[in-house]
C-alpha positions in Angstrom: 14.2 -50.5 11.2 17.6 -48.4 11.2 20.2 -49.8 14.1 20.7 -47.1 17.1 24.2 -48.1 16.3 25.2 -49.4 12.5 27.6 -51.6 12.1 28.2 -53.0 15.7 27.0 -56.5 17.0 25.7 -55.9 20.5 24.1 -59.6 20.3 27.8 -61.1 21.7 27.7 -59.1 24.2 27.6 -61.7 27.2 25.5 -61.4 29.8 26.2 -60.6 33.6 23.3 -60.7 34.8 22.6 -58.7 38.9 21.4 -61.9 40.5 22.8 -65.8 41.1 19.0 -67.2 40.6 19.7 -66.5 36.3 22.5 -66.7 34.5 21.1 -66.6 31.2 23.3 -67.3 28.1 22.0 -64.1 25.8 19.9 -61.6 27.1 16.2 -61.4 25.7 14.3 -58.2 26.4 10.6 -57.5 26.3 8.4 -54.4 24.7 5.5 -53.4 26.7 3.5 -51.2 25.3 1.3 -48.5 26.5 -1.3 -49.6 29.1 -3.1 -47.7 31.8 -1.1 -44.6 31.6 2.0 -46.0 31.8 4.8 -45.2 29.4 6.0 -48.1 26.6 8.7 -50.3 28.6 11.5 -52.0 27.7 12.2 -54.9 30.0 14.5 -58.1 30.6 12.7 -61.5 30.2 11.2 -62.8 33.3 10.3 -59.2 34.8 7.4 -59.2 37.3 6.5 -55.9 36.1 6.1 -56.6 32.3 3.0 -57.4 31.2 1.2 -60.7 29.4 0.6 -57.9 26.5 4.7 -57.5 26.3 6.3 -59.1 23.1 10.4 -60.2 22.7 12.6 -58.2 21.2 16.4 -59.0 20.3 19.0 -56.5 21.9 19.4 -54.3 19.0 15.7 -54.0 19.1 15.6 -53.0 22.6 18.3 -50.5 21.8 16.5 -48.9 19.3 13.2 -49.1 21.3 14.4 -46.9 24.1 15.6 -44.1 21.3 12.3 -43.6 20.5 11.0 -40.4 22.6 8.8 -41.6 25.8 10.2 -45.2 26.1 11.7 -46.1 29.0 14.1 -48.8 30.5 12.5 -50.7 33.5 14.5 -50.4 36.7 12.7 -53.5 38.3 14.8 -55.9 36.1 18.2 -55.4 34.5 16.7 -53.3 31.9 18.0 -49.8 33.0 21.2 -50.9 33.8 22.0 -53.0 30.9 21.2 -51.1 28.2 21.2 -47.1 28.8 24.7 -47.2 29.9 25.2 -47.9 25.9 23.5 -44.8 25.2 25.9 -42.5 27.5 29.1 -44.5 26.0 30.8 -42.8 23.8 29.1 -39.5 24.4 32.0 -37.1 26.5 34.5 -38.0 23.5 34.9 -35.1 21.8 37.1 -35.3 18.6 40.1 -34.0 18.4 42.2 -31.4 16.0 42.1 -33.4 12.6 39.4 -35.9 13.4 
């Protein structure tokens, strides 16, 4: 599967995560697919709202997940606002004269 972004290592990344109760060393995400008319789910390990049906995923995984038309980030757990500020990074550059 093609990386949303070649050549960059999102996996050392470290992780800051919202709450004091986890402070987990990496962070492990989780794909739930499509059940009961709800959309396929990217979530952070540990979310209450993921399913028993949900399967890990590594970051660039995740990442490449949520390109995918009708995925979406969970806003329950870190999900939304870990990864899709990666998606906006980048995106009001605009190159300049000789670029």
């Amino acid at each position: 599967m093609p990386s949303l972004l070649p050549g960059v290592d999102l996996g050392r990344i470290p992780a800051h995560p919202r709450t004091r109760t986890s402070a987990p060393a990496r962070w492990a995400w989780l794909l739930d697919g499509r059940t009961h008319g709800r959309p396929v789910t990217v979530h952070a390990e540990g979310c209450p709202s993921a399913t028993d049906r949900a399967h890990p995923l590594g970051t660039m995984q995740a990442l490449d997940a949520l390109a995918r038309p009708g995925t979406t980030a969970c806003t329950v757990c870190d999900a939304a606002e870990a990864l899709l500020p990666i998606f906006t990074h980048g995106q009001d550059d605009v190159p300049g004269p000789g670029d």
